[in-house]
PyMOL commands that place a pseudoatom at each C-alpha (Angstrom):
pseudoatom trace, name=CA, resn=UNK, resi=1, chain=A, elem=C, hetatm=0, pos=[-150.450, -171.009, -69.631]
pseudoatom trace, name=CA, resn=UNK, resi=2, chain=A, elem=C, hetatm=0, pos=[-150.529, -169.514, -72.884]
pseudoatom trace, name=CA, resn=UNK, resi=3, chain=A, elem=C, hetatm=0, pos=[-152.097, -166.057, -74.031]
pseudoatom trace, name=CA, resn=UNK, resi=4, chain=A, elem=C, hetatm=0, pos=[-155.487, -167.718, -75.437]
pseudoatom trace, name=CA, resn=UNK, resi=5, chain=A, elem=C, hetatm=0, pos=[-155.937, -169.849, -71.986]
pseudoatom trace, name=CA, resn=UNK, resi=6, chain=A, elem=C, hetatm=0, pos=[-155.603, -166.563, -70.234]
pseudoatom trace, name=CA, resn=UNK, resi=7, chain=A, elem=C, hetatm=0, pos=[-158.603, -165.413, -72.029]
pseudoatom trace, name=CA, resn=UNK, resi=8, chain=A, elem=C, hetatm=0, pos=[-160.731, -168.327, -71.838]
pseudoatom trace, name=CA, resn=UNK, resi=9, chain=A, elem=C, hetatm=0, pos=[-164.604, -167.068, -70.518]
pseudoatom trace, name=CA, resn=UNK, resi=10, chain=A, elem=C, hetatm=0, pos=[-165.072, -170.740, -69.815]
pseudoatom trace, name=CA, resn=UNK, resi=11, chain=A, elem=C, hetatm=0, pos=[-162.591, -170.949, -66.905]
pseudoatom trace, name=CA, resn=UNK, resi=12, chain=A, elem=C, hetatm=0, pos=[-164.390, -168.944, -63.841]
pseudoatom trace, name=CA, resn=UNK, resi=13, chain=A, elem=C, hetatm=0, pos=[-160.742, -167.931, -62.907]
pseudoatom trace, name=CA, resn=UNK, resi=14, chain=A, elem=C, hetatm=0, pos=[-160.351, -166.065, -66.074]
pseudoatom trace, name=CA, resn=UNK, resi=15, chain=A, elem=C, hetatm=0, pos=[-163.869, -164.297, -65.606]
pseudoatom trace, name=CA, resn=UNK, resi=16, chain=A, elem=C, hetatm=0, pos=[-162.880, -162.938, -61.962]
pseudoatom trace, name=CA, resn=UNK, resi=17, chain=A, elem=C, hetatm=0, pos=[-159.118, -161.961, -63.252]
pseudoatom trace, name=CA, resn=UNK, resi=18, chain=A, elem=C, hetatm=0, pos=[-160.862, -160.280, -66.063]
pseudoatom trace, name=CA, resn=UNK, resi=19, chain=A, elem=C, hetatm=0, pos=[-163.619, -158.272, -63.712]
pseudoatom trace, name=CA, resn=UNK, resi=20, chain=A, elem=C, hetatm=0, pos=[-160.874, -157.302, -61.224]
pseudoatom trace, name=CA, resn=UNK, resi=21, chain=A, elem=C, hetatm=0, pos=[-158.676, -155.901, -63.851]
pseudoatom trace, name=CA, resn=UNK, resi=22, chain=A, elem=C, hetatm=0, pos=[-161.406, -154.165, -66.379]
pseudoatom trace, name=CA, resn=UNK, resi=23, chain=A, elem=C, hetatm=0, pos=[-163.190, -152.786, -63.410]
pseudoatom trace, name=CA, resn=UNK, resi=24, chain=A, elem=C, hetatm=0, pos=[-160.405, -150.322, -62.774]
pseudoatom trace, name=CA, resn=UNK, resi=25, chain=A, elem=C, hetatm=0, pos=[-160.732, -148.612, -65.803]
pseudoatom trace, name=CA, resn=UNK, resi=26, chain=A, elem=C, hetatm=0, pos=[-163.628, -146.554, -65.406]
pseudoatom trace, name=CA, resn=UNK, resi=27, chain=A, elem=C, hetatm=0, pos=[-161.903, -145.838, -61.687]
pseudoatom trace, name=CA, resn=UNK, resi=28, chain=A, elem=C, hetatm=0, pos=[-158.839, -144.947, -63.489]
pseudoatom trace, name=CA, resn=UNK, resi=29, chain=A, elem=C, hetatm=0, pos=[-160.474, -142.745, -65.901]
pseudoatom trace, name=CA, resn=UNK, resi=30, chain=A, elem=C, hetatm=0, pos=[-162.596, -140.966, -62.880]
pseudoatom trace, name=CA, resn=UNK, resi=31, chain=A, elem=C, hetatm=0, pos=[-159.478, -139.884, -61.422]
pseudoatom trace, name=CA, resn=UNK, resi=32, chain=A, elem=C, hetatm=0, pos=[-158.078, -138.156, -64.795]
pseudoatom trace, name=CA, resn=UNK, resi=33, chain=A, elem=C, hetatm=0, pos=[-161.846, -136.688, -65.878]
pseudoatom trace, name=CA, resn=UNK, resi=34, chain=A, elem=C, hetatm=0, pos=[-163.509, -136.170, -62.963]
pseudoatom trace, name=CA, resn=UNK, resi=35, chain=A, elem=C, hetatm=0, pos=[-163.085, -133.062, -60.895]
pseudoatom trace, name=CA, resn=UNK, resi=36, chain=A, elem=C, hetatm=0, pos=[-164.697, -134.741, -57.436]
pseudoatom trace, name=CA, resn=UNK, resi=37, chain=A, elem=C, hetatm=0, pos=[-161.784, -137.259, -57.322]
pseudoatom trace, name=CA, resn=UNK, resi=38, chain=A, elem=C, hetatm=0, pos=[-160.094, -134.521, -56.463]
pseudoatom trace, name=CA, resn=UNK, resi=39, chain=A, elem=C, hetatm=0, pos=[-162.183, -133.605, -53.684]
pseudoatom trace, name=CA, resn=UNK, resi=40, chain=A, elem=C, hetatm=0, pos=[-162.290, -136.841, -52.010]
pseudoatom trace, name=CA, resn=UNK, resi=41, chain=A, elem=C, hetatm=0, pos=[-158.311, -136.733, -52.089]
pseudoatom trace, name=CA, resn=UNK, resi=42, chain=A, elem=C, hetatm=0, pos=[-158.575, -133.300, -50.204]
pseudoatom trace, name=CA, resn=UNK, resi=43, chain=A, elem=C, hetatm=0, pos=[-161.442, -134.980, -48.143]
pseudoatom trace, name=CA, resn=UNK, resi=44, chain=A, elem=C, hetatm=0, pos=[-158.773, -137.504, -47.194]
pseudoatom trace, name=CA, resn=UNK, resi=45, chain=A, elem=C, hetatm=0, pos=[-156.347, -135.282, -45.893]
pseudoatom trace, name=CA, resn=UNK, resi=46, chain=A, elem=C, hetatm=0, pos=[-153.989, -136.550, -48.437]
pseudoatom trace, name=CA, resn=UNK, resi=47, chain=A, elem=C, hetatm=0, pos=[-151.305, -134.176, -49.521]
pseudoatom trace, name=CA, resn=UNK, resi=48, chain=A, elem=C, hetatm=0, pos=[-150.567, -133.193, -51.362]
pseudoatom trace, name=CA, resn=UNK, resi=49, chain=A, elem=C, hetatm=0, pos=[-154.346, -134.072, -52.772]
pseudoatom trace, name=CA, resn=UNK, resi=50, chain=A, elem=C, hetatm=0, pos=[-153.328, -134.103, -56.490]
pseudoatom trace, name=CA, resn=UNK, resi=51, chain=A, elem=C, hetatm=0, pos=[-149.746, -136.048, -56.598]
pseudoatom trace, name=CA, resn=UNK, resi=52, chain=A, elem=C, hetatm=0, pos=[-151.956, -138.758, -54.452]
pseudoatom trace, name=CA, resn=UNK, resi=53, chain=A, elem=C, hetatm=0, pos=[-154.464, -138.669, -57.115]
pseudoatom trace, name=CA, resn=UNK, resi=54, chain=A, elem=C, hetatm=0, pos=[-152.169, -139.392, -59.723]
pseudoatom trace, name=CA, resn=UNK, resi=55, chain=A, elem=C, hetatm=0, pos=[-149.758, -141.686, -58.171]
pseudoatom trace, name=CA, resn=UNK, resi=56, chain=A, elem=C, hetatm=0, pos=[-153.209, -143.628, -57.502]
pseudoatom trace, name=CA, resn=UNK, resi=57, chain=A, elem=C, hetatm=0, pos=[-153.793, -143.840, -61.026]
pseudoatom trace, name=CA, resn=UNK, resi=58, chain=A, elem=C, hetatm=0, pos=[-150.597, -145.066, -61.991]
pseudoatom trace, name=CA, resn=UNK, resi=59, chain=A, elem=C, hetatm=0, pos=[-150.633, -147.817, -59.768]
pseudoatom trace, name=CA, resn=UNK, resi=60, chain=A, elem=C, hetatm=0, pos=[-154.533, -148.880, -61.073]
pseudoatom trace, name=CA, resn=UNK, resi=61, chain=A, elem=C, hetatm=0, pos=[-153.018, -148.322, -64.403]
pseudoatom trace, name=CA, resn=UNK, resi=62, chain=A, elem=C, hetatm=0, pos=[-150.179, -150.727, -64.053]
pseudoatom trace, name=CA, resn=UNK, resi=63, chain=A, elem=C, hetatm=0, pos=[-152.572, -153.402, -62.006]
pseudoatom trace, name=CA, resn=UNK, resi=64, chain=A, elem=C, hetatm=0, pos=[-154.892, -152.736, -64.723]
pseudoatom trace, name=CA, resn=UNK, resi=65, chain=A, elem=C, hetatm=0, pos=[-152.707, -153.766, -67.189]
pseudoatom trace, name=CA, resn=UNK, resi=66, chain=A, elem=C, hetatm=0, pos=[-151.340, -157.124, -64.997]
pseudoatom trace, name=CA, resn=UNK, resi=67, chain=A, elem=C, hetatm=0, pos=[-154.472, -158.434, -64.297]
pseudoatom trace, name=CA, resn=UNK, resi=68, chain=A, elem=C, hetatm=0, pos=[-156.009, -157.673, -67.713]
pseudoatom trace, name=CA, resn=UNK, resi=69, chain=A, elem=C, hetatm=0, pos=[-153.435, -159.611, -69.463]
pseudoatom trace, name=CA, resn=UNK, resi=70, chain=A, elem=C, hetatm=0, pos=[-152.235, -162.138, -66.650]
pseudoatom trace, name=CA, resn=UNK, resi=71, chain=A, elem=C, hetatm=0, pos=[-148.930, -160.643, -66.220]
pseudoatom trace, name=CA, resn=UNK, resi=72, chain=A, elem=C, hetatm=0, pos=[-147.146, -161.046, -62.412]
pseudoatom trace, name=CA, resn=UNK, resi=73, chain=A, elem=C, hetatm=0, pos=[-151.048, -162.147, -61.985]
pseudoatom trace, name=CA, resn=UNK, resi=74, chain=A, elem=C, hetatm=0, pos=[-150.206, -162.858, -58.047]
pseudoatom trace, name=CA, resn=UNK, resi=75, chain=A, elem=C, hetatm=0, pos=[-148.344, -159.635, -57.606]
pseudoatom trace, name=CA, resn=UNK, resi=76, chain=A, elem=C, hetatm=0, pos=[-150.990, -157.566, -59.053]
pseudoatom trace, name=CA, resn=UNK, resi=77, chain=A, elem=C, hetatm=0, pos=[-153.589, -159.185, -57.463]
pseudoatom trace, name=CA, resn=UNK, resi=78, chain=A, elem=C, hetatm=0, pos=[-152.109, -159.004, -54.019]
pseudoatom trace, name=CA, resn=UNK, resi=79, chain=A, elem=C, hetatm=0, pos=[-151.010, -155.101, -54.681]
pseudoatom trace, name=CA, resn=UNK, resi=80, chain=A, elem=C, hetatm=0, pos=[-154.898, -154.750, -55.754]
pseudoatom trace, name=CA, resn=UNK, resi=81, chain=A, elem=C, hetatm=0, pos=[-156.073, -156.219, -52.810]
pseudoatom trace, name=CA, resn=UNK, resi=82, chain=A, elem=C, hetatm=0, pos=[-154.219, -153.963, -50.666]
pseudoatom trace, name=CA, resn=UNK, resi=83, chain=A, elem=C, hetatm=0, pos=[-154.535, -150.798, -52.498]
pseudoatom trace, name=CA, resn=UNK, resi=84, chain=A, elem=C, hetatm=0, pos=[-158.552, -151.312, -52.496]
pseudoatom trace, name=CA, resn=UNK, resi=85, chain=A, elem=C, hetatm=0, pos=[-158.281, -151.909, -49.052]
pseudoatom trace, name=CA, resn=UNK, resi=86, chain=A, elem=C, hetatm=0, pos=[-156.413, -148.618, -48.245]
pseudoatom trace, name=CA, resn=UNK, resi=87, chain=A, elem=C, hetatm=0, pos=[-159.180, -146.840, -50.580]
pseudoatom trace, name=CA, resn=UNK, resi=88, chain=A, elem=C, hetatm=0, pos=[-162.138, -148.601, -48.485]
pseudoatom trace, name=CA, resn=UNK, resi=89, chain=A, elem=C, hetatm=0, pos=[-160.493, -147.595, -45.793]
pseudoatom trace, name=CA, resn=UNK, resi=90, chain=A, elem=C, hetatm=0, pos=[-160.532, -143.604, -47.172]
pseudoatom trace, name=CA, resn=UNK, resi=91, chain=A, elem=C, hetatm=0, pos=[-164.097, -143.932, -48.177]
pseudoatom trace, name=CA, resn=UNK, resi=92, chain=A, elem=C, hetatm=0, pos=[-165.687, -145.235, -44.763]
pseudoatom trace, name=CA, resn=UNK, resi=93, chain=A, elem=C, hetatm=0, pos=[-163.149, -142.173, -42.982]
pseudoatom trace, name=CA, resn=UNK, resi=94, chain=A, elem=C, hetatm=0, pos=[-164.306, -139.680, -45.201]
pseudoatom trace, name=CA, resn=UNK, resi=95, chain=A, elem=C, hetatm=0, pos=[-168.243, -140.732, -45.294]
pseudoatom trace, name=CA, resn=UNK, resi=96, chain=A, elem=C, hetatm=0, pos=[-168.906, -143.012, -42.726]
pseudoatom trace, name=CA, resn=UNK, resi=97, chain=A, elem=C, hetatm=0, pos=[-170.761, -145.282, -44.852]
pseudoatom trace, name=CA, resn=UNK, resi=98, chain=A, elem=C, hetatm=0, pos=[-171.261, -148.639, -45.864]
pseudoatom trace, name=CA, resn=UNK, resi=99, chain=A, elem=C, hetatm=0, pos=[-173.446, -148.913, -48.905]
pseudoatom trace, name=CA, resn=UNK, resi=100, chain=A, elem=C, hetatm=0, pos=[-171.777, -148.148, -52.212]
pseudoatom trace, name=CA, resn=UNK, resi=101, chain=A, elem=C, hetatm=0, pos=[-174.847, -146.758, -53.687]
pseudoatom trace, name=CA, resn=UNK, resi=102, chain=A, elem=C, hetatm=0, pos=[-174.995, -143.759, -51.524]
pseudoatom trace, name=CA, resn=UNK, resi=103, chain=A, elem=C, hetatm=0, pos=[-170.978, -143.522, -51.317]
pseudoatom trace, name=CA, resn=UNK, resi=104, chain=A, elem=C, hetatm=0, pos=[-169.777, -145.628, -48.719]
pseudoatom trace, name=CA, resn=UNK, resi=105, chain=A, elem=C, hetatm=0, pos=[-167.152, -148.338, -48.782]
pseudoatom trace, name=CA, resn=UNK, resi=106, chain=A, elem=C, hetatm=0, pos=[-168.558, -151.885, -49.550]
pseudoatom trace, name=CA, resn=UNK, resi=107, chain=A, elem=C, hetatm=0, pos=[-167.944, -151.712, -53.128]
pseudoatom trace, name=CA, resn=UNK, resi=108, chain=A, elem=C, hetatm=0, pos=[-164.247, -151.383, -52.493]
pseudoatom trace, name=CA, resn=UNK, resi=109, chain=A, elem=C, hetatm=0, pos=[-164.099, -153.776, -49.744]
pseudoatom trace, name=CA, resn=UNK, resi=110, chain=A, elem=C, hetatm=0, pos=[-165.998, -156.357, -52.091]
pseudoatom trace, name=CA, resn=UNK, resi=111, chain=A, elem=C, hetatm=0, pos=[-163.690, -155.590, -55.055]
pseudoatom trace, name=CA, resn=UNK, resi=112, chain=A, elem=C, hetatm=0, pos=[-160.441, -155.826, -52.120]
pseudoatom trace, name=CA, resn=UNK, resi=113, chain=A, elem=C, hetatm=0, pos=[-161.706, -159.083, -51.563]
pseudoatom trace, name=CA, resn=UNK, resi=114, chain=A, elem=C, hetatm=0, pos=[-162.114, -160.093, -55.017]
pseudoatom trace, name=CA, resn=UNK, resi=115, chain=A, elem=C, hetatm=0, pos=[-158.340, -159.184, -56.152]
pseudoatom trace, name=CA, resn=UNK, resi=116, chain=A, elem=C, hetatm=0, pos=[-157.378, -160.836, -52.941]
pseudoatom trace, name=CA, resn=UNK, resi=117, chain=A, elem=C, hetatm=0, pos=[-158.858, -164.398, -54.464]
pseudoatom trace, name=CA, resn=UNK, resi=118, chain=A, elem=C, hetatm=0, pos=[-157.454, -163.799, -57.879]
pseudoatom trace, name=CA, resn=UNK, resi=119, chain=A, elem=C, hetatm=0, pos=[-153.899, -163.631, -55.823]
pseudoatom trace, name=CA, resn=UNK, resi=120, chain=A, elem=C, hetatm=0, pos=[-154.441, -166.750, -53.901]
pseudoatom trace, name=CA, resn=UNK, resi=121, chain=A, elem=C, hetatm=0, pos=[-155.629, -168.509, -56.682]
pseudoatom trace, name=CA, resn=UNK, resi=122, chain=A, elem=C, hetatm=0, pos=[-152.608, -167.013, -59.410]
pseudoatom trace, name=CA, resn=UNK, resi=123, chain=A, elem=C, hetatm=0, pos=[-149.884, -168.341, -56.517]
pseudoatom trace, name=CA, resn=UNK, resi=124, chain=A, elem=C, hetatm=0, pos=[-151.246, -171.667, -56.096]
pseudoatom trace, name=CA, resn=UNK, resi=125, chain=A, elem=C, hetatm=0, pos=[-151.454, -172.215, -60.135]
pseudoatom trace, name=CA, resn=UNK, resi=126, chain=A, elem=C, hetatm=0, pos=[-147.832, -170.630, -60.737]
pseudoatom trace, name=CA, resn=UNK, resi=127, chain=A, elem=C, hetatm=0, pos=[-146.399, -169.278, -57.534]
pseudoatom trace, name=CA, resn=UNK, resi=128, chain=A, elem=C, hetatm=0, pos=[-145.476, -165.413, -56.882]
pseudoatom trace, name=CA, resn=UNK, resi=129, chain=A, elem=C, hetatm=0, pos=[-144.491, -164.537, -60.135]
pseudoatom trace, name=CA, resn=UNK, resi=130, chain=A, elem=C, hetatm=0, pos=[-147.454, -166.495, -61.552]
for i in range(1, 130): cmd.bond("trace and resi %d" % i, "trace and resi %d" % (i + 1))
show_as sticks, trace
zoom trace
């Protein structure tokens, strides 16, 4: 597949890959600018709180980047799927709620889900490495 067929917005594949990836920017950026990302890693019991934080970042950085650009699209989307599965996980132990709006953990479940169909779909159109 070349680079241009990666960004076609008239394959629905592309559109997903594309939401999935650009989506984690403004997470990414929350984590680096935003002093309650913090909290919630403290909230978590995670420590400690900040090297969690940034490690976190990293990795959404680097999946960023993968599924952005279609790079190891499989691998990315499979890591995404997990690590937004982990972070659901945080959000419903920490608040205890469902709704995204009021801070619970669907919108990270939904978005798990999401990367976790970009992977399927990435392995059956070029295998693991795809």
């Amino acid at each position: 597949m070349s680079f241009a067929d990666k960004f076609n917005l008239l394959n629905e594949f592309n559109i997903l890959r594309l939401i999935c990836g650009l989506f984690l920017i403004p997470h990414i950026y929350g984590k680096f600018y935003e002093p309650a990302a913090l909290g919630f890693f403290k909230a978590a019991k995670f420590n400690p709180p900040a090297f969690w934080m940034y490690l976190s970042g990293a990795i959404e950085t680097v999946l960023a980047i993968g599924l952005i650009l279609g790079i190891f699209t499989t691998l990315a989307g499979a890591i995404a799927f997990v690590h937004l599965g982990i972070a659901a996980f945080f959000v419903y132990r920490v608040t205890g709620k469902w709704l995204w709006n009021i801070g619970g953990y669907e919108y990270c479940l939904f978005w798990s889900l999401a990367c976790l169909v970009v992977a399927m779909h990435a392995y059956h159109l070029g295998g693991l490495w795809g």
